[in-house]
N, C-alpha and C positions, 0 to 999 in steps of 0.2 A: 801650585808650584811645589814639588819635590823638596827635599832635602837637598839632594845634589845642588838644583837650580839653585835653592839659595845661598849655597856656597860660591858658587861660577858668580853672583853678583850680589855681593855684602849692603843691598841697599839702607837698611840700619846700620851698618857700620861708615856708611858714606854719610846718613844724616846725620847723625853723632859726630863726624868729625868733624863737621862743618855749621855744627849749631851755635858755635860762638862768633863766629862771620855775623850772623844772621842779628843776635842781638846787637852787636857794637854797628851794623849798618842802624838799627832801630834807633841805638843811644845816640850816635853821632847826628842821625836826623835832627834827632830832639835838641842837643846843646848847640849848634848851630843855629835853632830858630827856624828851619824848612817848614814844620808844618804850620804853627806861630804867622809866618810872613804867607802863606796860603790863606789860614783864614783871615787873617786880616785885609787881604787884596780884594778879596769877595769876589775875584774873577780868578780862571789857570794862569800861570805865566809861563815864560820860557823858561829856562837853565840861565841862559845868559841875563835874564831879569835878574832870576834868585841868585846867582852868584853874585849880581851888582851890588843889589840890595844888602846883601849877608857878608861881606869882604870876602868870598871865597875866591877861586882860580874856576875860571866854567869849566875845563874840560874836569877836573874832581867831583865838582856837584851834577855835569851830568850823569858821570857816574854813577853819584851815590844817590842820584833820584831815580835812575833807570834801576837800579839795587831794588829801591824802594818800590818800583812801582812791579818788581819779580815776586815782593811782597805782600803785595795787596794793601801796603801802606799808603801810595797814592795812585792814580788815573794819570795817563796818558793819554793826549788826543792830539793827532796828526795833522798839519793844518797845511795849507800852502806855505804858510811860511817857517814852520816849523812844531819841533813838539812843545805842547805846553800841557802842562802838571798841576793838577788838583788832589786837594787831600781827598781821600775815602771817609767814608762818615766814618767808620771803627778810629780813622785818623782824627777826627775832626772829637771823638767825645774824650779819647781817650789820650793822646799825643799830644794837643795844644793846650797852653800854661792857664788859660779863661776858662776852660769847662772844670763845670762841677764835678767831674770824673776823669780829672786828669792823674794821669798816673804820671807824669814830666816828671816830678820830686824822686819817685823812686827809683825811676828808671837813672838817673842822673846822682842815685847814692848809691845802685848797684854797677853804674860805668864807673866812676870814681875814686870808691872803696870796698866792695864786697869782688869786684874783679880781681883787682890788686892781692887780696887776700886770696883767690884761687889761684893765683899764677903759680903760689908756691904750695899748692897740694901735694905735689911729688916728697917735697921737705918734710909737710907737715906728718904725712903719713909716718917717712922715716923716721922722725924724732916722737910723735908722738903728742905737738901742741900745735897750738897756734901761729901763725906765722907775720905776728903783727909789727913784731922789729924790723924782720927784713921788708913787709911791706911798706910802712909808717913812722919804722924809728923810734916804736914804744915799745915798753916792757910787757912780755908776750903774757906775764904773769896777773895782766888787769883786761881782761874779755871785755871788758866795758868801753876799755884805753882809745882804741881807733875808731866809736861813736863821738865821743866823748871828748876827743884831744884839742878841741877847741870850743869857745862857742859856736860858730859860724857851724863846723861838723858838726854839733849836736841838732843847730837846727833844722838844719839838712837831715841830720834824720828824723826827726821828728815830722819836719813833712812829708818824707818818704811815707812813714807808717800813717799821719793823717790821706795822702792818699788811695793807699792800700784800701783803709778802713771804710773811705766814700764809696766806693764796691762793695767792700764783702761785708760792711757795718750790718746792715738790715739782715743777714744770713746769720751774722755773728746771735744780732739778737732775738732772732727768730726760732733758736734750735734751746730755749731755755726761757721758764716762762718767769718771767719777769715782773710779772703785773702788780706786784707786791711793792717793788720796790719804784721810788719815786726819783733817785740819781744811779749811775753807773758811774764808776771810775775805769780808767783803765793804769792799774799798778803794776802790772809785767812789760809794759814796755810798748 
């Protein structure tokens, strides 16, 4: 493809525009319980199941599972009587709250609070800090403030980063040899 061509069709600037759609379809899966109520059924269901089960309205969660299944987050399969929806494994180790590799925690501290904090990037740029008042209500002058602002927020992150870590733990400790020492802390956070 030319130069030209790819001025005639910005397709990185169309997936750029639209990469936040794409997480908040992921995050909304997850705080709702969609994937959670898949594996736990041990079979597909309908739309109209998981909306039952989940207090949703069906025609939103058919939605947001057809979203999902654009994502490769779940399966669709077409029956006589309708479509019904199974997690993907990528779903199944990393999207529901039981696996040992679930990232649910962090995904659910960056729908929450680290979103919040990017709405007002346009701000932050301007001024020059952080934009944690206008997100949170707290003094923009404690970086810590919006982890921090409660118990309940701290734990939440906290599991955030214990998730992160069940992935990339073994890389972490892999790239530094260690064999000297008999504990690791982790002091930065």
């Amino acid at each position: 493809m030319s130069s030209t061509e790819d001025l005639d069709y910005p397709q990185i600037i169309l997936q750029y525009n639209s990469g936040f759609l794409v997480s908040k379809v992921m995050f909304t899966a997850c705080e709702l319980g969609v994937f959670d109520l898949l594996l736990e059924s041990g079979e597909p269901l309908s739309s109209d199941a998981i909306a039952a089960h989940l207090g949703t309205s069906t025609m939103g969660m058919e939605r947001l599972l057809d979203a999902c299944v654009g994502l490769k987050l779940l399966a669709v399969e077409l029956t006589q009587e309708g479509a019904l929806y199974r997690n993907t494994e990528i779903s199944n180790i990393y999207l529901t709250k039981s696996s040992p590799k679930s990232q649910y925690h962090i995904m659910m501290y960056y729908s929450n609070t680290v979103y919040l904090c990017w709405h007002y990037l346009a701000d932050a740029v301007r001024e020059g800090r952080n934009q944690y008042e206008r997100a949170f209500g707290i003094s923009s002058k404690d970086p810590f403030g919006a982890m921090y602002r409660s118990e309940e927020e701290m734990l939440k992150f906290m599991a955030g980063q214990n998730s992160v870590w069940s992935i990339c733990g073994r890389d972490v400790l892999a790239a530094f040899d260690l064999s000297s020492f008999t504990q690791v802390y982790d002091l930065g956070g």
